[in-house]
N, C-alpha and C positions, 0 to 999 in steps of 0.2 A: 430638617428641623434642628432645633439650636441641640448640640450634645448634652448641652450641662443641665438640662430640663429630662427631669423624672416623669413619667406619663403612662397611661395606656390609653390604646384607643379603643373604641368599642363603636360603629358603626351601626345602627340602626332604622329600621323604615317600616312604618306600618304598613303591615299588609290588606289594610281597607281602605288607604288613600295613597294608589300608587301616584297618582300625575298630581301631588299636592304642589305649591310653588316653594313649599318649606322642604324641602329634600335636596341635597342631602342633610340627616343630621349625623355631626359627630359628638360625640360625648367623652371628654375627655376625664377621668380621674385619677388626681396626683396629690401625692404632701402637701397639704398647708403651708405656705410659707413664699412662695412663690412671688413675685413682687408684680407691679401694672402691667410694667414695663415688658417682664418674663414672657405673662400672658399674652399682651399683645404679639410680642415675635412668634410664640406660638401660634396662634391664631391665623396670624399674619403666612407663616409657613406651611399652614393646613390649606389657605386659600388657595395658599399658589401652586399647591401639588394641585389640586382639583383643576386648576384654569391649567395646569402643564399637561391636564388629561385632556382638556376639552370639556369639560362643567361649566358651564356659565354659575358664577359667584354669586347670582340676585337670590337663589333659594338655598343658598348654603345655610346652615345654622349650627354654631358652637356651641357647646356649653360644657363650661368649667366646673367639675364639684371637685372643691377643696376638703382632703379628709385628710384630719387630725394624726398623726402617725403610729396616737393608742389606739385609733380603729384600725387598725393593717396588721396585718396577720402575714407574716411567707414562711409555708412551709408547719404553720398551723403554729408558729409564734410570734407571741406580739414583737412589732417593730420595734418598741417606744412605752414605758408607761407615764413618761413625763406629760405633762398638758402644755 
């Protein structure tokens, strides 16, 4: 995945529809600010780790939440109180 992208990943699967065709989901959340572009190579770089495992891509599913850097807290202070 591109270095200069801020991220975490958070993996998640409901445990009441194991064989759904929407699996895997990733959920990504990073800073605001990010451009199309960003997100696509990311995106793009998530796919190809899962197809570099052996995941067929058809039920992969992203999702980007963009948060503001006055919501982020590390270490129990805020990032940012700018908007």
């Amino acid at each position: 995945l591109p270095p200069h992208l801020s991220y975490s990943l958070k993996f998640s699967a409901s445990p009441t529809i194991i064989y759904s065709i929407y699996m895997p989901v990733v959920t990504i959340e990073t800073w605001k600010g990010k451009s199309v572009e960003q997100k696509a190579q990311l995106m793009e770089g998530i796919k190809k780790a899962f197809v570099d495992i052996g995941v067929d891509p058809t039920g992969l599913t992203i999702i980007i939440h963009d948060i503001p850097r006055y919501n982020w807290a590390k270490s129990g202070e805020q990032v940012s109180s700018e908007e």
